[in-house]
N, C-alpha and C positions, 0 to 999 in steps of 0.2 A: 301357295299352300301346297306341302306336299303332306300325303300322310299315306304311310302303308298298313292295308289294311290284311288278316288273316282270311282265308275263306272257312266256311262254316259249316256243317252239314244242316242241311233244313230241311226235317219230314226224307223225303228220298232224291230233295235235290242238293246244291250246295250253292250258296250264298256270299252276299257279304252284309255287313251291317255298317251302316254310315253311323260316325259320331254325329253330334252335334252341332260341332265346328263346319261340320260336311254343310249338313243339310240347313243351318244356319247360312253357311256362304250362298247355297245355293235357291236358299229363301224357300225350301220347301218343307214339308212335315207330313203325318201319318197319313196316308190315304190319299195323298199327291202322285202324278204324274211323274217321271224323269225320263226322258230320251236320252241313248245310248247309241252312237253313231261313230263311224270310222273316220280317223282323224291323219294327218300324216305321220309317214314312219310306221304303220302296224301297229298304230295304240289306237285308244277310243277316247268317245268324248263324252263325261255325261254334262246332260244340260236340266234345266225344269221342263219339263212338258207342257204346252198349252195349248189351245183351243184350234189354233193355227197352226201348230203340227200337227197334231191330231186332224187337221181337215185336208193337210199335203200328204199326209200319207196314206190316208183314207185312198184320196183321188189317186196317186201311183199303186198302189193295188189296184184299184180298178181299171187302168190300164193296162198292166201286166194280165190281168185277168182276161180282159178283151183281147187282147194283142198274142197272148199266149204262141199262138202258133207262128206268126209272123217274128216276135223275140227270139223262137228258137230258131227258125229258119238264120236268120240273119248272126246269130253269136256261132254257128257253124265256119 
């Protein structure tokens, strides 16, 4: 499926709006979840969001968090 979609201004940010076909393929709907993640080549990837992303990325934040200073030392 490809579909191009317009970006939109929303309130004072800017957007996009998924059709139906979108959020159909991707089995999600209002007030759902979707993760957004870097894919190869400089594109992205959206996916549905669930319980188990949401608890992996919980957990690397809180790493980064803790490690803060040790991350930076070492990306130098």
């Amino acid at each position: 499926m490809v579909l191009e979609l317009k970006l939109r201004k929303i309130g004072n940010s800017v957007g996009i709006v998924l059709p139906r076909e979108a959020l159909t393929h991707l089995n999600v709907g209002e007030g759902d979840t979707v993760c957004v993640t870097d894919a190869a080549g400089g594109s992205l990837r959206l996916s549905p969001g669930t319980a188990e992303s949401r608890r992996q990325l919980e957990a690397a934040q809180n790493v980064i968090r803790f490690y803060r200073n040790a991350l930076r030392e070492l990306s130098k």
